[in-house]
C-alpha positions as CSV (number, residue, x, y, z in Angstrom):
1,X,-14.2,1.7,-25.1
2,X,-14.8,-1.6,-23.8
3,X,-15.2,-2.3,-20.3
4,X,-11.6,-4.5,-19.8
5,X,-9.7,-1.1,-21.1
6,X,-12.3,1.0,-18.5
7,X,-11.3,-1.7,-15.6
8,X,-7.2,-1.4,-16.3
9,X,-7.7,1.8,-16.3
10,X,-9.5,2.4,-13.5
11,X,-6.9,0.0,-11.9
12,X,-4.1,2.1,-13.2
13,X,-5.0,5.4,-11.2
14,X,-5.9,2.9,-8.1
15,X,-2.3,1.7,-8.3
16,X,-1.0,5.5,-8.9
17,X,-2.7,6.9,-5.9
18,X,-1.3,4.3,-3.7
19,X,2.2,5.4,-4.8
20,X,1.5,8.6,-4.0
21,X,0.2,8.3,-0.6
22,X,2.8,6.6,0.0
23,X,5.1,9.1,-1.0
24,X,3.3,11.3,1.1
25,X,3.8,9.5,3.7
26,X,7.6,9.3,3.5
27,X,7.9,13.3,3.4
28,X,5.7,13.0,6.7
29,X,8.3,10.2,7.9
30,X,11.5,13.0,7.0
31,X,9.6,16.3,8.3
């Protein structure tokens, strides 16, 4: 595994936790 495929991934489940927090925060928004 080099380390550009460790970085995008890394980057990946960055971007995925931002979408859900986000999502999170809309069922906040409609509770």
């Amino acid at each position: 595994m080099c380390e550009a495929d460790l970085l995008q991934k890394q980057m990946m489940e960055f971007l995925i936790g931002r979408e859900r927090e986000r999502e999170r925060e809309k069922c906040l928004i409609i509770a």
